[in-house]
N, C-alpha and C positions, 0 to 999 in steps of 0.2 A: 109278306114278312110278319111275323107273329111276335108278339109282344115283348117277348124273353131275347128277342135274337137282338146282337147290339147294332146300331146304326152304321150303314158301311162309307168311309170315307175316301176319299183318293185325291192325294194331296198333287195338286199340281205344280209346281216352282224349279224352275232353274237355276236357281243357285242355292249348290248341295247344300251348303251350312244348314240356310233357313231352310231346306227342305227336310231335312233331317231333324232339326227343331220341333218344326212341324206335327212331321210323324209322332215325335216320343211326348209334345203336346196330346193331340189326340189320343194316346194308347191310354195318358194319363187321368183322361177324364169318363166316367164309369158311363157304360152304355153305347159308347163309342170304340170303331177300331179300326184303324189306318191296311186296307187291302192294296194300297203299292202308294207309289208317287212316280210324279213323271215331268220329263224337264220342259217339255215342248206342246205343244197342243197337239201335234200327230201324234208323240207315244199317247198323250193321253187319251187320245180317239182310240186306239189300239186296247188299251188296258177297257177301256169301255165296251167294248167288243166281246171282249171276253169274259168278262169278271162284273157280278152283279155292283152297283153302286147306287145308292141311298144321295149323297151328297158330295158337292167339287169343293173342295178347299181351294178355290182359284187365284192365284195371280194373276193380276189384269196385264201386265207388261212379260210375254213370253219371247223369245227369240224370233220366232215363224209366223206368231197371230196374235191381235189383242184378244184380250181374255174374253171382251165381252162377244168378238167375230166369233172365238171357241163356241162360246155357248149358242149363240146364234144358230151355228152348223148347228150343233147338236142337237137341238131341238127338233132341227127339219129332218135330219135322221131319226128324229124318234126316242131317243135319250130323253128322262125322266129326270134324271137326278137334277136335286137341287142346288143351288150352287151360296156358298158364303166367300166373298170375295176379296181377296187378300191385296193390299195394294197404300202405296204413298200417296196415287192421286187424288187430291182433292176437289176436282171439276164435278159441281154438283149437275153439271146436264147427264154426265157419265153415271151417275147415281140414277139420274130419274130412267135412262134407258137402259138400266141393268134389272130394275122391276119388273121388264116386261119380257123378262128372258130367262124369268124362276130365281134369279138374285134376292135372296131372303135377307142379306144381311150383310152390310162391309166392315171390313176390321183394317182399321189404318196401322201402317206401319211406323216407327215401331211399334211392339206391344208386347204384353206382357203372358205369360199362362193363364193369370186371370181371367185378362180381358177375353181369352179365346175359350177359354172352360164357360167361361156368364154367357158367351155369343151361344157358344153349342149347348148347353143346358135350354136355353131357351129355343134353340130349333127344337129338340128332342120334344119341351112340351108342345111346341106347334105341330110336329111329325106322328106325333104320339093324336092327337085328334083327328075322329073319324067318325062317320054313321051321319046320320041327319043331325041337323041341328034345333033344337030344340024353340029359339026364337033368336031374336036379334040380341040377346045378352051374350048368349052361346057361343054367336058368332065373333060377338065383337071378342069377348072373351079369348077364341083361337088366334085372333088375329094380333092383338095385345101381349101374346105370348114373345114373338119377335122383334117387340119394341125394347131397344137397348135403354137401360137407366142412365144416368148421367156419365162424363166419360168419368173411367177410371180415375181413381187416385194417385199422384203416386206417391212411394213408398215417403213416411214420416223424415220429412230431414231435407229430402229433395224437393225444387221448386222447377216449374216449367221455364220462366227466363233463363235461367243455369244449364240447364239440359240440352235447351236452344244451344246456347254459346259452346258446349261442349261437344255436340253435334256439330257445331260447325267449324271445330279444330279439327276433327276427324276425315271430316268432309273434304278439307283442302289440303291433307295431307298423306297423301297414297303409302307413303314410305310408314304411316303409322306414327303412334306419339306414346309415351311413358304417362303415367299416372303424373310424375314430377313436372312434366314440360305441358301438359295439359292443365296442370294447378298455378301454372306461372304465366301461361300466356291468358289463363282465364280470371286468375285474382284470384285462387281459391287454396285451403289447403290440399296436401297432396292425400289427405288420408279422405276428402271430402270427396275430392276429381275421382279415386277410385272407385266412389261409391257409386257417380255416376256413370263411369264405363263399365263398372261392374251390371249396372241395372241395364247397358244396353245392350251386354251379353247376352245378359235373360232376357233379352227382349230381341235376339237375335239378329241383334240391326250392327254388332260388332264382336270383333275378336281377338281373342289373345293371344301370344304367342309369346315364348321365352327369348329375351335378349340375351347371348351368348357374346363371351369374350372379354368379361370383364371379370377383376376377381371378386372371388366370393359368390353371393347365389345370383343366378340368371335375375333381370330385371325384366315383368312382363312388356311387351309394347302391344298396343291397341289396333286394331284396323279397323274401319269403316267399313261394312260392306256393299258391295256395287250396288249402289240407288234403284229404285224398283220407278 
């Protein structure tokens, strides 16, 4: 692959929302370009198959395989591509035996564009190194490339305890909750609560939807989406 040509992605995730997040993530960030996505690890064998791929945007929790059995198979097949892998778990042995299976990089869910633009900018400069190396500055230097900074921020206003607890009205309410009933069962106000289901939209970990049947304008309600 030559310099000029952008990095090819294949986003793997079974649940369309975030898969589709995903993708328009990816298309977003220069250099990068989303060639399919797929829900299962067999399609994703299949699109492998056929269509050159650079790197797995992988979900470790698929329907048919865990993420990291995928990559495992894949390797013995002979598949190259590298994998950044997308995922809630925090079991850091799962981490240490994703290194050994081309895992360049985890990104915990939720997250933001951000956080996955800073993950792939910094594959690209690791992907982007090639030739001998020079000595051990060089080295360390490519290898440094893939070291994440501190986690993300988040947005001004917002705090990690709050987000917790807002997360977890979400969590235990399948039927979904209002911006109002999430700022009452949290202590917070309702223009505050919105901010923070607002951020976990962008961060494709929840959803909106119009509440119908009351007058006047629809009221959105929130969903959780299915835990990864």
């Amino acid at each position: 692959m030559s310099p000029a040509e952008p990095i090819r992605v294949l986003v793997v995730e079974d649940d369309p929302v975030a898969a589709d997040a995903h993708v328009l993530y990816v298309g977003r960030v220069p250099g990068f370009v989303a060639v399919g996505q797929a829900g299962t690890g067999a399609a994703a064998r299949r699109v492998l198959d056929r269509t050159p791929v650079d790197l797995l945007l992988l979900d470790l929790h698929l329907p048919d395989v865990h993420g990291l059995q995928l990559a495992r198979s894949l390797r013995a097949a002979g598949h190259q591509a590298d994998v950044i892998a997308v995922t809630s778990a925090r079991d850091l042995a799962v981490v240490r035996e994703g290194v050994s299976l081309g895992v360049v990089q985890y990104v915990l869910k939720p997250f933001t564009f951000a956080t996955l633009r800073d993950r792939l900018l910094r594959y690209a400069e690791y992907h982007a190194a090639a030739g001998e190396a020079s000595g051990q500055d060089e080295v360390d230097r490519a290898l440094a490339a893939l070291r994440a900074p501190a986690p993300a921020a988040l947005p001004k206003g917002l705090s990690a305890p709050t987000l917790e607890r807002v997360t977890g009205v979400l969590r235990a309410t399948p039927e979904g909750r209002t911006a109002a009933e999430v700022a009452e069962e949290v202590g917070i106000s309702r223009i505050t609560a919105r901010r923070y289901l607002e951020y976990l939209v962008d961060a494709a970990r929840a959803a909106r939807r119009p509440q119908y049947g009351q007058v006047g304008r629809p009221e959105l309600r929130y969903h959780w989406l299915r835990e990864r």
